[in-house]
C-alpha positions as CSV (number, residue, x, y, z in Angstrom):
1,X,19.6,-61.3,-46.1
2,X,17.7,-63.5,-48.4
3,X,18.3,-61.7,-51.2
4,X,21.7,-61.6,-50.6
5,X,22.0,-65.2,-50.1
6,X,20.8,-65.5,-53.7
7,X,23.1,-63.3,-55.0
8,X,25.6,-65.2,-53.4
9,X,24.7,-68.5,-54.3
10,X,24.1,-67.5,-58.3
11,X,27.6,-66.6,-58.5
12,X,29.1,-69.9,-57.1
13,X,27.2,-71.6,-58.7
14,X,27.8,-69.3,-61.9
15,X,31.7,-70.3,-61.3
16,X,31.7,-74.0,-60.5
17,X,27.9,-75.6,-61.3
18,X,25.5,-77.2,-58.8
19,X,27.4,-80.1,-58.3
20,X,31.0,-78.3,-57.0
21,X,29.2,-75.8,-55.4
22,X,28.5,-76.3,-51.4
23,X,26.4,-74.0,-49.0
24,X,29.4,-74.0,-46.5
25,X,31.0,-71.9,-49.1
26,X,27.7,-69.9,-50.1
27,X,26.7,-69.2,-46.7
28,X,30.6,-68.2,-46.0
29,X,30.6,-65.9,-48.7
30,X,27.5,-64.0,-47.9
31,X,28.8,-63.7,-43.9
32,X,25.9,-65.8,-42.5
33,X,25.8,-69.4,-40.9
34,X,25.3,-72.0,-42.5
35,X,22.0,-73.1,-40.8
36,X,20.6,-69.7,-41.9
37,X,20.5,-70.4,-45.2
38,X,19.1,-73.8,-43.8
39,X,16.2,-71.7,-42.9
40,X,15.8,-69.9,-45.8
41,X,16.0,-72.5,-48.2
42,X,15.6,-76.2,-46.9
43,X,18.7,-77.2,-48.7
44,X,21.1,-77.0,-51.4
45,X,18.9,-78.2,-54.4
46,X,15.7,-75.8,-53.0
47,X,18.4,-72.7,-53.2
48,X,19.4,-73.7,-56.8
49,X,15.9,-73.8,-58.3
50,X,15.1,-70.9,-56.5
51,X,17.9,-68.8,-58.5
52,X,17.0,-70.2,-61.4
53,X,13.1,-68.9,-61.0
54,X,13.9,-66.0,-59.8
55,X,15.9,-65.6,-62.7
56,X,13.4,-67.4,-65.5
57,X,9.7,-66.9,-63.9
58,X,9.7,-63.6,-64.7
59,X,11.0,-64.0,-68.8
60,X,8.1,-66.7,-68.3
61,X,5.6,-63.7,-67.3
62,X,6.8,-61.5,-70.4
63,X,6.2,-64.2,-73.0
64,X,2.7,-64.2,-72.0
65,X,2.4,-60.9,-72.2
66,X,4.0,-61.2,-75.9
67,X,1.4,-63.7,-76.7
68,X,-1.6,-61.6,-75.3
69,X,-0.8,-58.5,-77.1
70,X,1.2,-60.0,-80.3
71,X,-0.6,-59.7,-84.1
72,X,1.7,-62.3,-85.4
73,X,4.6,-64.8,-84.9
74,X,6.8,-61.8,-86.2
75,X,5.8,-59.9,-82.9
76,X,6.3,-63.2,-80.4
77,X,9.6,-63.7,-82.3
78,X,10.6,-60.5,-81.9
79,X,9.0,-60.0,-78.3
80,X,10.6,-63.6,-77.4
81,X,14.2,-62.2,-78.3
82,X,13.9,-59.1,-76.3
83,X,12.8,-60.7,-73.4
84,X,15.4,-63.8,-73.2
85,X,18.2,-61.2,-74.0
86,X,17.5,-58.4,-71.9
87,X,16.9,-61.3,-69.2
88,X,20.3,-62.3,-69.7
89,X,22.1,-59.1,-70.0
90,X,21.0,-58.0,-66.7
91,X,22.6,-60.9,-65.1
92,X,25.9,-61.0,-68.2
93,X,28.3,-62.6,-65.6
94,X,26.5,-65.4,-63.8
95,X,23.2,-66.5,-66.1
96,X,24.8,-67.5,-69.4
97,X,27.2,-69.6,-67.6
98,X,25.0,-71.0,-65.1
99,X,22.5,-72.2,-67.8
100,X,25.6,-74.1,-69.9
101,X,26.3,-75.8,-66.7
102,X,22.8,-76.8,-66.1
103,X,22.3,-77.7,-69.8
104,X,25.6,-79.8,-69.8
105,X,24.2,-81.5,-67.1
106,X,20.7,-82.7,-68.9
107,X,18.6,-79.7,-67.4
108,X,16.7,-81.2,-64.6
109,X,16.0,-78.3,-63.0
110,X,15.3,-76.3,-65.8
111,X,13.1,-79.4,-67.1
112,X,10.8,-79.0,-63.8
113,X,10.8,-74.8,-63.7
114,X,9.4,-74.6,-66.7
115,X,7.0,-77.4,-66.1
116,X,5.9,-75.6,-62.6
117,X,6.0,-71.8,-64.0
118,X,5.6,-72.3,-67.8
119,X,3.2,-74.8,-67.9
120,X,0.1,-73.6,-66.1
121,X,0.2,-70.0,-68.0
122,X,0.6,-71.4,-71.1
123,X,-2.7,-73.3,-69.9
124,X,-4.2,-69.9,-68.5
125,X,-3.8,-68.1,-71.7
126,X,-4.9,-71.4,-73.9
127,X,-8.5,-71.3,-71.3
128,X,-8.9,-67.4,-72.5
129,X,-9.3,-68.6,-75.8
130,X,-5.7,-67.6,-77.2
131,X,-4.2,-70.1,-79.3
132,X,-0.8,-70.6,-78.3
133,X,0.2,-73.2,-80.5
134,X,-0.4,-70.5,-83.7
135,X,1.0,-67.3,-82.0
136,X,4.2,-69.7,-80.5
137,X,6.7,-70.9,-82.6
138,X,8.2,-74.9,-82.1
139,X,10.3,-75.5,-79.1
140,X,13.5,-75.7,-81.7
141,X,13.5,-72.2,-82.6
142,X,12.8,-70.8,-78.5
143,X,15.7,-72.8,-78.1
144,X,17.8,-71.1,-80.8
145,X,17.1,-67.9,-79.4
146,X,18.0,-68.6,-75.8
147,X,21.0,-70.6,-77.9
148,X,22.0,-67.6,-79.3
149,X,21.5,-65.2,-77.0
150,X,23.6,-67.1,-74.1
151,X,25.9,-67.8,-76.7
152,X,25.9,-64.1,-77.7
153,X,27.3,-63.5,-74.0
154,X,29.4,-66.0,-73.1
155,X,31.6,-65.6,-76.2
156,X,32.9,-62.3,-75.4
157,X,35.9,-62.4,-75.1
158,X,36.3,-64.4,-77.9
159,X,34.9,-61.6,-79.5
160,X,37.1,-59.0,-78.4
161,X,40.2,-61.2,-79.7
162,X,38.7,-61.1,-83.2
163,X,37.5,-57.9,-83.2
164,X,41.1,-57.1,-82.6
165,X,42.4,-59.7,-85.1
166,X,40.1,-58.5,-87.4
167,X,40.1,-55.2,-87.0
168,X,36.0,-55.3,-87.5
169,X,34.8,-53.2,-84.1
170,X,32.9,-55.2,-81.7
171,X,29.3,-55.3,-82.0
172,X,27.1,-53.7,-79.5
173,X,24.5,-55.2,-77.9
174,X,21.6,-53.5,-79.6
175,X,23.6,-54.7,-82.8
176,X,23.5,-58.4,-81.4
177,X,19.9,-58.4,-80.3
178,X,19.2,-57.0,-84.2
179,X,21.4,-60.1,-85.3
180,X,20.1,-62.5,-83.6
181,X,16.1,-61.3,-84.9
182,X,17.6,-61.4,-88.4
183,X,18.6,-64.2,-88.2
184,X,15.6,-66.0,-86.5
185,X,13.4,-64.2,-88.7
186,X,15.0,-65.6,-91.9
187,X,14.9,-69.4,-90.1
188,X,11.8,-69.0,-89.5
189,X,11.0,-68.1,-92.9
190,X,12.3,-70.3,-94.9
């Protein structure tokens, strides 16, 4: 039931943000009283951040593995894009849209799940003598690759109207995953 809650509650507020969203309506939608997701969750703002680490501690756990095994910033760039978009891929329909929302509305809880989850394994791996600061590159460029990647998702079908207008075929996602390293390899380059 839990689980389904979650489910539940990442669509709506997928559809109309953390603000519009209510648990009357999650807790309708999922079949269940209200007071059980009461139980599950302590409240509204305790169910949001836990959709949102279910959905980013474990692209959290991945870039640490990137940074343990990587030889270079090529292989953490590289790694980094794989693991933000197939993150986001598996979840096409709600993610991409919730984070906008979130963004739009100054990422608090975003701000404080990667302080909580980020943070201390960044710290981990820094004790075991890995230098994070050489193998990770600035804040700007992990945020053009989330950027691009949500951006990648969300503007579908814009795409499909162009691709049609166009008559170029619509990329694939493999093919956007290869754009998007392209063109943070080159960035990062220059």
């Amino acid at each position: 039931m839990r689980n389904e809650l979650l489910k539940t509650a990442e669509r709506i507020f997928a559809e109309k943000g953390y603000s519009a969203a209510t648990t009357r309506e999650i807790a309708a939608e999922a079949g269940v009283n209200k007071n059980l997701l009461f139980y599950y969750f302590g409240c509204k703002e305790d169910l949001y951040e836990e959709v949102i680490t279910s959905n980013i501690a474990p692209v959290f756990q991945l870039v640490i593995q990137i940074l343990q095994s990587a030889d270079s910033r090529e292989d953490v760039l590289n790694g980094l894009v794989d693991a933000y978009f197939d993150a986001i891929s598996r979840k096409a329909e709600t993610l991409p849209r919730m984070m906008v929302r979130e963004m739009a509305d100054g990422a608090p809880h975003f701000k404080k799940t990667i302080q909580n989850e980020l943070g201390p394994l960044l710290l981990d791996l820094q004790h075991k003598g890995i230098n994070v600061t050489e193998l990770l590159p600035d804040p700007h460029t992990i945020l053009c690759i989330i950027g691009m990647t949500v951006f990648t998702f969300l503007t579908r079908p814009v795409q499909e109207v162009l691709s049609l207008l166009t008559g170029h075929p619509l990329p694939n996602q493999e093919k956007a995953r290869q754009n998007i390293k392209t063109i943070i390899q080159q960035g990062v380059s220059e």
